[in-house]
N, C-alpha and C positions, 0 to 999 in steps of 0.2 A: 444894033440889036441889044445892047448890053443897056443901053439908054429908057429902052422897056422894064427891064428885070427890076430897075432899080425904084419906079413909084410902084411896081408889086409889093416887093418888100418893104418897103415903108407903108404902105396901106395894109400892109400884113401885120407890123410891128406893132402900130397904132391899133388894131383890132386886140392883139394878146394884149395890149398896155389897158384897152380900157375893160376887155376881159376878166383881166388882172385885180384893176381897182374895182371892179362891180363885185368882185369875190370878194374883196377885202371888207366891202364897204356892208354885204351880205354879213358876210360872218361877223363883225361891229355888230349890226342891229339885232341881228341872232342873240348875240353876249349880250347883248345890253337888256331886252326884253325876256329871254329863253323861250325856249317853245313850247310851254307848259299844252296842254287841252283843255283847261280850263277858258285858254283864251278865244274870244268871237271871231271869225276869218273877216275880216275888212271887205269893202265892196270891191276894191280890185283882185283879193284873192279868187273872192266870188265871183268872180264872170269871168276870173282866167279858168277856173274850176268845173263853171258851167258848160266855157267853152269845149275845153279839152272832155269833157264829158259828151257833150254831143260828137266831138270829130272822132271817138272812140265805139260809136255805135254805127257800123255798114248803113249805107244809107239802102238796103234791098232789106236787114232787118228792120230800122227805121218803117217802112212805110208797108211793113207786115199788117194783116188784118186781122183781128181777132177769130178763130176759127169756134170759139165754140157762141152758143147762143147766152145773150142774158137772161137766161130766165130765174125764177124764185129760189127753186133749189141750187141752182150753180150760185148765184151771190151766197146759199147760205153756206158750202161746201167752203165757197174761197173766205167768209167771216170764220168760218170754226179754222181753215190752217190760217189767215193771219193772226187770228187771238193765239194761237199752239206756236206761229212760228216768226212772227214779224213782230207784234205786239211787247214784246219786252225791250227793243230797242225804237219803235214806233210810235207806244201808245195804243191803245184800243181804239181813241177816237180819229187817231192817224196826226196829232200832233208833235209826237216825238218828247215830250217830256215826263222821260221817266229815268228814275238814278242812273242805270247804264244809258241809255242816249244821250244824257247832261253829260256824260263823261266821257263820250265821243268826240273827236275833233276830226272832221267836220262833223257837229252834231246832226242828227237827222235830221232833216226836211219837215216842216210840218208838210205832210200831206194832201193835206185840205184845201191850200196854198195855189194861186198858179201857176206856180214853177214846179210843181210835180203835175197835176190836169191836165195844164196847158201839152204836155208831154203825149204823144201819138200810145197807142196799145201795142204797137211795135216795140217802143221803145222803153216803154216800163217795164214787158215782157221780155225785152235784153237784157235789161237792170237786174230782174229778180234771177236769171236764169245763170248772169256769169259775173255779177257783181260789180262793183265798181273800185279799181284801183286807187291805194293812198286816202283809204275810206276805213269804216268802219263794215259796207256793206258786203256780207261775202256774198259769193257766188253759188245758187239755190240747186246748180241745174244737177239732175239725176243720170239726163243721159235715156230717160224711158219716156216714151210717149205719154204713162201718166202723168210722170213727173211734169211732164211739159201741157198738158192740159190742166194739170192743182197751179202751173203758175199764169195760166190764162184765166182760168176762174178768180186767180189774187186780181187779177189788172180787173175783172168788173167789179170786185170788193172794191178796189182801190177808186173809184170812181166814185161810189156810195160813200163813202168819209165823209164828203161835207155835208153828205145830208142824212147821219146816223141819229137817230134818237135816244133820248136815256135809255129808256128800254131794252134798242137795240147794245147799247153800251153796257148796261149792267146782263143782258147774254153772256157777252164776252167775255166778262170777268168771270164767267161760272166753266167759259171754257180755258183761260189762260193755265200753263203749266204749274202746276205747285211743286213748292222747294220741296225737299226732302224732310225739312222740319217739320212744313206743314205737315206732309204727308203722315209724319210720324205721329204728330201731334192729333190728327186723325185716326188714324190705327192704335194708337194706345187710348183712345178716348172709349172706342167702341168693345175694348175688349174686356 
């Protein structure tokens, strides 16, 4: 019996040992690079990233259907809260390059992209509603049935990105939020 215990414990030792040196060897390249946000996540970050992102979303929300209709006014409903609420770390055109999304790590997604489309209306509507972990992305959800229908209307905005036009673009910029300076700068203009 004892003849057993003893290749556990060696097959155990061997696991802390290389444990061990994975950490060491971890913390080395950590020091050696730092972990600025500046920096681009490599392709293997990115599909450890992608992955655990999918295995974080229920597969019974996954394959949710979108419950309200596409029509004219809900796309424009969901363009006025992404320009009010998404838009400053997204972009308007759904690119993600703007000073705070640059300054995200992982930076945003261009949205336009197939790695956000390609994504079910289940699961963009998970995205928007509880965010995503060790992201920049927070979590939207209100908790109210509205809430949860302004972030169904985003997922058919979210679908239109790639095919917004300037026009629909310079909209948006008339609805994004202004600073305080603007604002001021506004208010003291007209008085």
């Amino acid at each position: 019996m004892m003849w057993h215990v003893k290749p556990v414990l060696i097959a155990l030792a061997l696991l802390v040992a290389v444990a061990a040196v994975g950490g060491i060897a971890a913390f080395a390249w950590i020091g050696s690079r730092g972990i600025s946000a500046r920096a681009v996540p490599g392709a293997i970050e990115t599909a450890v990233a992608r992955s655990m992102r999918r295995l974080a979303i229920p597969n019974g929300e996954r394959n949710r259907v979108n419950p309200v209709k596409a029509t004219p006014p809900v796309i424009a409903e969901g363009m006025a809260h992404y320009a009010d609420h998404c838009a400053a770390c997204h972009a308007n055109d759904g690119s993600g390059e703007t000073e705070l999304g640059l300054g995200l790590y992982p930076k945003p997604p261009d949205m336009r992209q197939p790695a956000t489309q390609s994504l079910t209306d289940g699961e963009l509507f998970y995205i928007i509603e509880n965010g995503v972990r060790l992201t920049g992305m927070p979590a939207w959800s209100t908790g109210t049935t509205e809430g949860e229908r302004a972030s169904w209307h985003l997922v058919h905005f979210i679908r239109q990105l790639p095919k917004l036009t300037g026009e629909e673009i310079a909209r948006m910029e008339s609805l994004n939020p202004k600073s305080s300076s603007t604002t001021h700068t506004h208010a003291g203009a007209h008085r």
